[in-house]
C-alpha positions in Angstrom: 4.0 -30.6 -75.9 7.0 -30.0 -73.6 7.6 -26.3 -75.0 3.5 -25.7 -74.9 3.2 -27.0 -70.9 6.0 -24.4 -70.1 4.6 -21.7 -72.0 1.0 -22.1 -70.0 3.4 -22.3 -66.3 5.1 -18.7 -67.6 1.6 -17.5 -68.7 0.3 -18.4 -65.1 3.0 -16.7 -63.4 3.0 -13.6 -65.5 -1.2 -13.6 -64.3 -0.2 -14.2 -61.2 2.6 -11.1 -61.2 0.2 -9.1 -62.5 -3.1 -9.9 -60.3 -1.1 -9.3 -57.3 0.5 -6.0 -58.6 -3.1 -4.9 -59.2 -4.4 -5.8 -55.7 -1.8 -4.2 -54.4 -2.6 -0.7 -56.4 -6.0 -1.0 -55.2 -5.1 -2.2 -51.7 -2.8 1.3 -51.5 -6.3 3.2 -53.2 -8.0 2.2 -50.4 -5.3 2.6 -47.3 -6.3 6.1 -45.4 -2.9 7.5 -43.5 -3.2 10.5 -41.1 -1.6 13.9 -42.7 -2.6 16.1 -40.0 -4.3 15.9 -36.8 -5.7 19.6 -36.1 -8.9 19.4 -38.8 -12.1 20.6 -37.6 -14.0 19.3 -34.8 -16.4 16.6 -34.8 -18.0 16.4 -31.6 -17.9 17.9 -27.9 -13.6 17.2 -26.9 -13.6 15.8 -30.2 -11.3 17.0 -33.6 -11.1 15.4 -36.6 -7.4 14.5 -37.8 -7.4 15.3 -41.7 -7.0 11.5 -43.8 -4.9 11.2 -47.2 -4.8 8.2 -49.4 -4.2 7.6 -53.1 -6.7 7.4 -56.1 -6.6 6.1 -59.0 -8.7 8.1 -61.6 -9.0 7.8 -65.8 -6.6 11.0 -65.4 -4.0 9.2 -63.1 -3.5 9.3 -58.8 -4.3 11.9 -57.0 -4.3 12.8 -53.5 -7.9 12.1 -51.9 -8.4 14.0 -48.4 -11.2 13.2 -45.8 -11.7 14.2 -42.0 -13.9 11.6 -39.7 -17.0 11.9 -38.1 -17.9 10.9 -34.7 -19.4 7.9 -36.5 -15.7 6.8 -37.7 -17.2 7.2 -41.1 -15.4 9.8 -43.7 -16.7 13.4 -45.1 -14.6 13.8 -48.3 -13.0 17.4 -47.4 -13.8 18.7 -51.0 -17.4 17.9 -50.6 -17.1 19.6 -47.4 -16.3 22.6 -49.4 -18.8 22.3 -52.1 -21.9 22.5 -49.6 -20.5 25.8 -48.4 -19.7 26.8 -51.7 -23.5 25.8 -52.3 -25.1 27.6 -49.2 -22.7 30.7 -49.7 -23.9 30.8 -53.4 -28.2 30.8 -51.7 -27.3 34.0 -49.2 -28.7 37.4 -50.3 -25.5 38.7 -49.9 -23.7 36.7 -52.7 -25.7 39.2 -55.2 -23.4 41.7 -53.3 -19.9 40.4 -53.1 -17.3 41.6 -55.7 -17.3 39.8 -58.8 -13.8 39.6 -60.4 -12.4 39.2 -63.7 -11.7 35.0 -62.9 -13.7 31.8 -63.8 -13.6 28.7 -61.9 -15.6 25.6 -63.9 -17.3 28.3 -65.5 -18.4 30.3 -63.1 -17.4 34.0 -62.0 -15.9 34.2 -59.1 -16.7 36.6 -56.1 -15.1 38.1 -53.1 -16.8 38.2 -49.8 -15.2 40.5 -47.2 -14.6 37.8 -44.6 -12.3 35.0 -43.9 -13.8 32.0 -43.6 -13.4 29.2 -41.2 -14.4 25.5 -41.0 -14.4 24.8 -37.5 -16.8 21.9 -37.0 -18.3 19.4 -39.4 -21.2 16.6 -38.9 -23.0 19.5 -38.8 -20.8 21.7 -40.7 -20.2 25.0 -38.8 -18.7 28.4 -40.6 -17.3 31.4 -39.1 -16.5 34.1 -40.9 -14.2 37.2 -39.5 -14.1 40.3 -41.2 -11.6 40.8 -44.3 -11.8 44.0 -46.0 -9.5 44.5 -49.0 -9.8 47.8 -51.6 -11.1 46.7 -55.3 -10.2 43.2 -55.1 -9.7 43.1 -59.1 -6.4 44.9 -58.5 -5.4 42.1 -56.1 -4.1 38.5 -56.9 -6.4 35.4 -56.0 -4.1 34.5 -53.7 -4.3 37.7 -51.7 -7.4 37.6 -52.0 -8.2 33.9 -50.7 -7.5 35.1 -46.9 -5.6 31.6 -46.2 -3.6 31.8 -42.8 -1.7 28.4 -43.9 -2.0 26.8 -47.6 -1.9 23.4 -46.1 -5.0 24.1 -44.1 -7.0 26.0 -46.5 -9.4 24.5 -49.4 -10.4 26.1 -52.6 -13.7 27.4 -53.3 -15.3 26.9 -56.5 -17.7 30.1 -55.9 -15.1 32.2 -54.3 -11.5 33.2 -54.4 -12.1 33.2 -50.8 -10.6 30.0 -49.8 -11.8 28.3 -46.3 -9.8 28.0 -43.5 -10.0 25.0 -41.0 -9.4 24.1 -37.8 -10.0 24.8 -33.8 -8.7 28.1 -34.3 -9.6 31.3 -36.2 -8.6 34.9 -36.4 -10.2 36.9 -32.6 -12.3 40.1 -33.6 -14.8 42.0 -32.2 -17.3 41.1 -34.0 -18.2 37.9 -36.3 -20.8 36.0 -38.7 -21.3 32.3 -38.1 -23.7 29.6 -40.3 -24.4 26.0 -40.0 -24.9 23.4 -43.1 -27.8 22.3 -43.0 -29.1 24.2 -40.2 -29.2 27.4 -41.4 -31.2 30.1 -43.6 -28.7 32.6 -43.7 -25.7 34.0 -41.6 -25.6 35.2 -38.0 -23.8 37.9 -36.5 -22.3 37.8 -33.3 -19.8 40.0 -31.1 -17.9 39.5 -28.0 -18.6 41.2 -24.8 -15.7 39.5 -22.9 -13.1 37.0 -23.6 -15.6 34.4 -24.1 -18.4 34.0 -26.8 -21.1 30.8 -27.1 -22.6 30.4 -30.5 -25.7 27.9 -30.0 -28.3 26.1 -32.7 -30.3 23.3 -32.5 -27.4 20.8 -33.2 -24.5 22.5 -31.2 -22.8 24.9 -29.4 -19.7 26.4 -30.1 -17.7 27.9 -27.3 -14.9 31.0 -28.7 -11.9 31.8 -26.2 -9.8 35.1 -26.8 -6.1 34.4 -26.6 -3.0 36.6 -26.3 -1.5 35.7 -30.0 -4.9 37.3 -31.5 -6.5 34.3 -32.1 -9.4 32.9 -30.7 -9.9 29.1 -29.9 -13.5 26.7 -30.7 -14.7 23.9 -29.1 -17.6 22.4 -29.0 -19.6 21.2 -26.2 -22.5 19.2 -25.2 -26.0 20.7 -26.7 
């Protein structure tokens, strides 16, 4: 009886041990730490800092990224970049960007001769500068993707243009701009001076030139 009663008290324990290793994996799951604070912005004088926590998956952990709406509530980055991937995939134009020899989840990829940049979420807001590169099936996807920094750049599942994000994009003269939702197809805009307003119904974008050829968004009040 004496050697049963200690067995159970061991048994406890070892539940015990084990419960609270478990809480504490899906405690970590769950904890959201800043990575980087320059994501898109989110709201007029508002940018989103980019979120990182763990998840646990049937395939193992993985790195799980989100950026925060005015709200405080999260937009998953990669779904982020699905919806464009979706609305890119609607435009006219997509029937008239390069295919290439590469597949991503089945699907053959194009190239569209712009950089493209997230610059705003809740709504989502695109610009795209231009990007020209000579038969893109002699390049590599990475010099094709038109990233200005890996760590702020998300792979498309349409493109091997990857999308850029952030307050800041490449200045040109001219530029193409969406919304998603929002929009039916893509704008084009140009600058007459150093300063450039893109409006729709649910925002306005303000561009400023800069000396370092780059241009700088913010958003202000509608």
């Amino acid at each position: 009886m004496l050697l049963d009663a200690q067995r159970m008290k061991i048994l406890r324990c070892f539940s015990i041990i084990i419960a609270m290793a478990l809480g504490g994996a899906v405690a970590g799951c769950g904890r959201w730490t800043v990575e980087r604070t320059d994501g898109p912005l989110n709201g007029p004088g508002s940018q989103s800092p980019t979120f990182v926590r763990q998840k646990l998956t049937p395939e193992g952990w993985f790195d799980e990224r989100a950026w925060s709406r005015r709200s405080c509530s999260k937009m998953q980055v990669y779904d982020v970049a699905k919806r464009v991937d979706a609305f890119c995939e609607r435009l006219p134009d997509y029937d008239h960007w390069a295919r290439l020899q590469a597949y991503s989840d089945g699907k053959q990829l194009r190239f569209a001769p712009a950089k493209f940049w997230i610059v705003s979420i809740d709504p989502i807001a695109v610009i795209m500068t231009p990007f020209t590169v000579t038969n893109p099936d002699s390049h590599s996807l990475s010099e094709l993707s038109g990233a200005t920094d890996q760590r702020r750049a998300l792979v498309s599942s349409a493109l091997a243009n990857s999308y850029n994000y952030g307050a800041q994009i490449d200045a040109s003269a001219s530029l193409q701009w969406f919304v998603v939702p929002g929009s039916d197809n893509i704008s084009t805009r140009a600058f007459e001076r150093d300063e450039l307003r893109l409006t729709n119904k649910d925002m306005v974008l303000i561009l400023t030139k800069g000396k370092d050829g780059k241009a700088d968004v913010r958003r202000a009040s509608k």
